[in-house]
N, C-alpha and C positions, 0 to 999 in steps of 0.2 A: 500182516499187512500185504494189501498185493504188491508185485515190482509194478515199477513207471513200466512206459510204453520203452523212453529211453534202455533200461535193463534187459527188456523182452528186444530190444535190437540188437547188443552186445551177445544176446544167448544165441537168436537167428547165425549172426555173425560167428559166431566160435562153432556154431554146427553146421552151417556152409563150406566153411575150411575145412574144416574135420573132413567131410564127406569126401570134398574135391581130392584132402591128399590121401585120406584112405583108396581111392579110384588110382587106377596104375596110368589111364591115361593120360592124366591132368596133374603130373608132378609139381608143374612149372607156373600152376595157376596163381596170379597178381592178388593177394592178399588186399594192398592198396584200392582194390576194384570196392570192396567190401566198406569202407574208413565212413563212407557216406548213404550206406544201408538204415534205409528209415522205413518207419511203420507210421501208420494215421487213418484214423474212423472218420466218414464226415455224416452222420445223420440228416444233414440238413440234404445232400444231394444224394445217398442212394439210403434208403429206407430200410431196409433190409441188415443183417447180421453182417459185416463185412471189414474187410481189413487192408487198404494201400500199401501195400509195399512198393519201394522203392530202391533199385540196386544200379547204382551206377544208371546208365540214362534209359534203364529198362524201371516200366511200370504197369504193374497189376491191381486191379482190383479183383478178391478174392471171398466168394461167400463162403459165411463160415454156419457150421461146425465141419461143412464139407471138403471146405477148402477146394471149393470149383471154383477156375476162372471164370470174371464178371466179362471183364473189357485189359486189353492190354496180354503185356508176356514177360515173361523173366529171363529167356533164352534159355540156357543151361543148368540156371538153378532152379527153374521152377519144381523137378520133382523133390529136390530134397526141401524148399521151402515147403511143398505139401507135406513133406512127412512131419515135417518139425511141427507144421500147427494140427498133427493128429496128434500129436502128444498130449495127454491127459491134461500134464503140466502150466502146459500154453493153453489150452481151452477153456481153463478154469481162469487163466489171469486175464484173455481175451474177453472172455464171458463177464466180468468186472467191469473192465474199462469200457465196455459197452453200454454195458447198465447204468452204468455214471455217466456218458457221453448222451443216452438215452433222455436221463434226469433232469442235467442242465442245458440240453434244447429244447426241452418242452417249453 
């Protein structure tokens, strides 16, 4: 069964922390920044493969399987949100919730 969208934010979230305190420079980095880290597809307004994120009052929209910015920015996490959705893992559960997102706005 794939994860929710919900679950695939909890993972974003444990591997944005991860990164920042793995990095020597960002020991100190607000975990709380992360608490309201959201993801969301909208077929109805951009057509194409793609994925919202949402981190604190930074927002992207991101094509995917590329994970090229659409519109917007994430400031400092953007490179590790790109890696995260190069993960096999996420592409396959992204690739899902699309094709269901696809289904019921037709």
């Amino acid at each position: 069964m794939a994860k929710s969208l919900h679950e695939l934010e909890l993972n974003l979230k444990n591997y944005v922390i991860d990164c920042h305190s793995n990095y020597k420079g960002l020991k100190n980095v607000s975990i709380e920044r992360y608490n309201n880290l959201k993801l969301s597809m909208d077929p109805e307004v951009y057509q194409t493969y793609h994925i919202i994120i949402r981190i604190g009052i930074s927002e992207a929209v991101m094509i995917l399987p590329e994970a090229l910015i659409f519109t917007g920015t994430l400031g400092m996490d953007e490179k590790y949100v790109q890696r995260w959705l190069q993960l096999p893992m996420v592409q396959q559960e992204l690739s899902s919730h699309w094709s269901n997102y696809r289904l019921y706005s037709a």
